[in-house]
N, C-alpha and C positions, 0 to 999 in steps of 0.2 A: 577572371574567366576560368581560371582552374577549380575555382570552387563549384561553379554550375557548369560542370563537362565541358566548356566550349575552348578548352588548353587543354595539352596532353601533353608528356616528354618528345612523342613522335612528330609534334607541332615545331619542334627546337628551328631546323632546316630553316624552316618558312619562316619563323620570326625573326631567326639571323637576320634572311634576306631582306626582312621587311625594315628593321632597324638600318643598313647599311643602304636600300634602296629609296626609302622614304625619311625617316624620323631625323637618321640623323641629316640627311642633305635640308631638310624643313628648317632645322635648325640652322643650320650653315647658310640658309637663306634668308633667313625673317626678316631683313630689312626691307624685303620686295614686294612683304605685302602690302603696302602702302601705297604701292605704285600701281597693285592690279587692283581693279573694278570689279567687285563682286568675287572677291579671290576665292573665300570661304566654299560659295555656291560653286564655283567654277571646281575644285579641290575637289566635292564631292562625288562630281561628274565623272569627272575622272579618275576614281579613284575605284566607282561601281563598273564602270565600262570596258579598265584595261587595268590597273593595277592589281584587280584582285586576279584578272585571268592570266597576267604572267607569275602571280605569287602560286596560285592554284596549282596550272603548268609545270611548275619547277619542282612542285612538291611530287606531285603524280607519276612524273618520268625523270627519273636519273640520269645525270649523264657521266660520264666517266668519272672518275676523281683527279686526275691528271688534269680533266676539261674543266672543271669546275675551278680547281686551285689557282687555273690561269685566268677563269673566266671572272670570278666573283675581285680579285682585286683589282684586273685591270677594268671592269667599269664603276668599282667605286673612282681609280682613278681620273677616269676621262671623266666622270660626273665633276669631281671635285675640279679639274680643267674647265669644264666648263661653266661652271657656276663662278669661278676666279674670274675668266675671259668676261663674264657678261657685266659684268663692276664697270669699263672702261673699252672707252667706243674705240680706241685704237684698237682694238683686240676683234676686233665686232668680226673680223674675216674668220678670226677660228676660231671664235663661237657657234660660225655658221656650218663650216667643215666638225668642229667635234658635235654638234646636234643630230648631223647628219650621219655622224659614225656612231653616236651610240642608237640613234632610232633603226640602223641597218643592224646591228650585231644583234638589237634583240627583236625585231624581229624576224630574223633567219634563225634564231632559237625558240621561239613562241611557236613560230610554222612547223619547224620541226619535233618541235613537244607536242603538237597538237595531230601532228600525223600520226603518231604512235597511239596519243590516247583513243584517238576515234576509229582506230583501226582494230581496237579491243574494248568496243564502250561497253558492255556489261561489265566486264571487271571492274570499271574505275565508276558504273553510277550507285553509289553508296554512300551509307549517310556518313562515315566519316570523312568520307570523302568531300561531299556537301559543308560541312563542318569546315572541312581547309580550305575551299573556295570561302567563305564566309570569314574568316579568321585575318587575313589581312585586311580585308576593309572591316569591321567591327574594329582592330585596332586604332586603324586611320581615325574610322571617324572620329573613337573616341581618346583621339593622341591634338585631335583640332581643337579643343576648348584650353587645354595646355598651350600651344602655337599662339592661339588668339592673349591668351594673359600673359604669354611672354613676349610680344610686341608689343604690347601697351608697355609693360615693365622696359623696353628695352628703349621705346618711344621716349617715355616718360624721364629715362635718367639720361636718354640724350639731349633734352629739351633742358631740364635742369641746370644739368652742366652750363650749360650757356649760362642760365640763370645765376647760377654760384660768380659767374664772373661779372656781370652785370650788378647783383646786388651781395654786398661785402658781409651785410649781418645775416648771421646762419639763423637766427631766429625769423627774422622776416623771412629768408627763403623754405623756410618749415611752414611757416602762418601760408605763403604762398601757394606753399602744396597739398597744403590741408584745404586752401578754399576752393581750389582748382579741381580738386579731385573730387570734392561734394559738388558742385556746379556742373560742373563739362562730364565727369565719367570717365567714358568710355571714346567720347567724342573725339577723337586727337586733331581733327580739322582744326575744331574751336580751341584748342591746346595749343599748338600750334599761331592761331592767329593771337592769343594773348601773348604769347612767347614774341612775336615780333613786336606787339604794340607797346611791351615791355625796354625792350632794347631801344625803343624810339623816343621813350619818354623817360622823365626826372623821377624814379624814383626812389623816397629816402624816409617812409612809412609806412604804416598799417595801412592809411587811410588812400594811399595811393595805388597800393594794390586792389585796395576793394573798389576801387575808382575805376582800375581797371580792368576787372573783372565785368563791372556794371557796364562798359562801354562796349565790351562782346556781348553783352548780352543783350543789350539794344541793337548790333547789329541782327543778329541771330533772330530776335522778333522781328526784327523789318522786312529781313528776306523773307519771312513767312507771310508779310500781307502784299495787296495788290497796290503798286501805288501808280499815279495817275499824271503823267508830265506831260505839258502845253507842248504843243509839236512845234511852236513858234520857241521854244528855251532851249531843247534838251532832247534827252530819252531816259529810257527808266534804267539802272546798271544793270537787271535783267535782263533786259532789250539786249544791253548793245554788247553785253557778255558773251550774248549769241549770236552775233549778228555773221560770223563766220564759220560756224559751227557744222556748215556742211562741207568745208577743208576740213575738220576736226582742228578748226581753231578756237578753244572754248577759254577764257580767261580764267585763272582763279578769282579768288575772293577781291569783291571791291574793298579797298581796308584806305585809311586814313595815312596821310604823309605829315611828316613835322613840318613842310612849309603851308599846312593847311588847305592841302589838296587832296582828295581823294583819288586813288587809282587803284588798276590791274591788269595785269598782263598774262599775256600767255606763255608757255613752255614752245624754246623752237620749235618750229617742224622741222625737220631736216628732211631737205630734199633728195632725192636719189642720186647722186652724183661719184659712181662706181665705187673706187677703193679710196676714194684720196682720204687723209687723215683726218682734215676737216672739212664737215659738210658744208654745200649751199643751204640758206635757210630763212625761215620766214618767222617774224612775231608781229601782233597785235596786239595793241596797247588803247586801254579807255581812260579818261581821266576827266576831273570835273566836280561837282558838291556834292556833300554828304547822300544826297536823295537825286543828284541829276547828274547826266554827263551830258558834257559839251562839245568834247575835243574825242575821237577816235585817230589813228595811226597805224599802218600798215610800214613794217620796214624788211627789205630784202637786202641780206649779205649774202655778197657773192666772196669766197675765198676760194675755191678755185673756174678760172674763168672760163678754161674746157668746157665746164657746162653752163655757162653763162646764158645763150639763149635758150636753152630748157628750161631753168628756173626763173629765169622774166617772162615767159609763156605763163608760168601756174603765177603770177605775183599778177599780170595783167588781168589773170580770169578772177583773182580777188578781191580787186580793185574795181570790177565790173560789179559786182555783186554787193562790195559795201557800199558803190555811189545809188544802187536799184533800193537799200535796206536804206539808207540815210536820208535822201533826196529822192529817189523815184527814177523812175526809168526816162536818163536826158544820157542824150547823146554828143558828145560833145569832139570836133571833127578829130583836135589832134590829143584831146587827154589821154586817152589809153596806149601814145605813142613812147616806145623807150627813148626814144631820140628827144622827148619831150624833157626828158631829166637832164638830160647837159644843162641846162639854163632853168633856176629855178622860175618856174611859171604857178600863176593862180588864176582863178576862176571862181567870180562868186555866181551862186546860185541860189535860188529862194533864202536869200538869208544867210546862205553856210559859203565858208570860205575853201576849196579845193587847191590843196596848194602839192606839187611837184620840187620834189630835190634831190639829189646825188651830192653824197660825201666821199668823196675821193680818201681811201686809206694812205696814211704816211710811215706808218710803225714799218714789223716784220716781212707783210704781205703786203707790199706797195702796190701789186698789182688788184687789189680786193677794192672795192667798193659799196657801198649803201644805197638803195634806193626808200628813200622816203615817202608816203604818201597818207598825207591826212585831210581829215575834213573837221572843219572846227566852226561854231556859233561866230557869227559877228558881233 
């Protein structure tokens, strides 16, 4: 950037800031991207809308040196709090409290850098000026294809690792990585799903690895065509992957189990249930053949029972909605009753068996319990 003007020594300021406010915390975080949806797109958004106008800000108006010396380490530090805090849900309260302290400190500095600059805008509308608004986001963006190769890289030797312990010869787990890396890419989903299908199975060659490589990759075609289940069998893992999906209960991948069963489940929800340590919570499980599922399940943990009817509230409106996606719209006098789970009960219906249960917990949390609810083929 220094070579075609768009760096200068007077740029220093701003890039400090940029390295301790962005690159490095990017850094300190890359294991997160994985977990957001369109991170990249999202990153950019942000990056045009507010990061370059507090980099801009800071560079245009001075502020003390005294204010600065306090300012600039104590919100690397609270960043660096908070990025620790968001690792582990016990901490989740002062993740909430430090997001909230560092979105007030800056901006009660943004507002007040920005009173000053518009209070004398000829002075500051100038091309170099334009240059230092521009100059933090041209980094960003171009510091994000870095970010993206070093979560793959960072992906990759986490995945491994598992690998080195599963398979003993270093040559096989080299041939491994060499196939995987021509096949899948960039793809870490599909890395990922061979990574467990590896741990599930024997194996102790060449031919085993390319075996199962080849058996992602039959899934990976499949999902991509339409397939077509008798409503009298099944549903398509498509289907019933979503069948909840407007709770945001969406399962992962349907993948293969060593007893010969195909399944998938979803990630908790955790319910809202104030500060306690561990949440109430709700999963969704589909299970069945390679091409059909049979069996669906709905299961709510209650560990703390303070909010016990809150969360039987949202698990009942669930449970209304997968019997309307599975079976159709039957009303049935006492199924949607909690009182109904003391004694397990069933119900068949066109076919499908609805069956009601409660597991009473015995461990740590004696007082916790399971509400079971599935609907499975006869």
């Amino acid at each position: 950037m220094s070579g075609i003007g768009l760096w200068k020594l007077e740029n220093l300021k701003t890039t400090i800031l940029w390295v301790v406010s962005f690159a490095f915390l990017e850094i300190f975080d890359i294991n997160s991207i994985s977990k957001q949806k369109d991170y990249f797109k999202a990153k950019i958004i942000e990056l045009v809308a507010f990061s370059g106008l507090v980099s801009f800000t800071a560079e245009l108006f001075d502020l003390s040196i005294s204010t600065e010396i306090v300012l600039i380490p104590l919100m690397t530090f609270l960043s660096i709090l908070y990025y620790s805090s968001k690792s582990n849900i016990k901490y989740s309260h002062v993740e909430k409290l430090l997001r909230i302290i560092i979105a007030l400190i800056t901006l009660i500095f943004l507002f007040y850098r920005l009173y000053y600059v518009l209070a004398d805008i000829e002075k500051y509308a100038t091309t170099a000026n334009l240059i230092e608004f521009l100059l933090p986001i041209v980094m960003s963006v171009s510091f994000l294809p870095f970010i993206f190769l070093l979560h793959i890289f960072v992906r990759y030797e986490a995945i491994f690792l598992g690998i080195k312990s599963k398979i003993k010869d270093k040559k096989l787990v080299k041939l491994a990585l060499f196939k995987v890396l021509k096949t899948f890419k960039f793809n870490l989903d599909f890395v990922h799903r061979w990574a467990r299908l590896i741990h599930l199975s024997d194996i102790n060659n060449k031919e085993d690895i390319l075996n199962s490589i080849s058996q992602i990759k039959q899934v990976r075609k499949r999902e991509t065509q339409t397939l077509i289940v008798p409503a009298d069998l099944g549903w398509t893992p498509h289907l019933a992957r979503n069948f909840l999906e407007e709770f945001n209960l969406k399962t992962r991948d349907y993948h293969w189990q060593p007893d010969d069963i195909w399944f998938a489940s979803t990630d908790p929800l955790d319910l809202d249930t104030g500060d306690s340590f561990l949440h109430n919570n709700i999963s969704y499980y589909i299970e069945g053949g390679e091409q059909i599922v049979t069996r669906v399940k709905l299961h709510l943990n209650i560990y703390d029972v303070k909010y016990a009817e809150s969360s039987e509230e949202i698990f009942v409106k669930m449970m209304k909605l997968l019997v309307k996606k599975t079976v159709g719209e039957y009303s049935v006098a006492d199924l949607y009753s909690i009182s109904n789970f003391e004694n397990k009960r069933e119900y068949i219906i066109d076919g499908k068996k609805l069956i009601c249960s409660k597991q009473q917990w015995t461990g740590s949390i004696k007082t916790g319990y399971t509400l079971v609810f599935e609907i499975a083929f006869i």
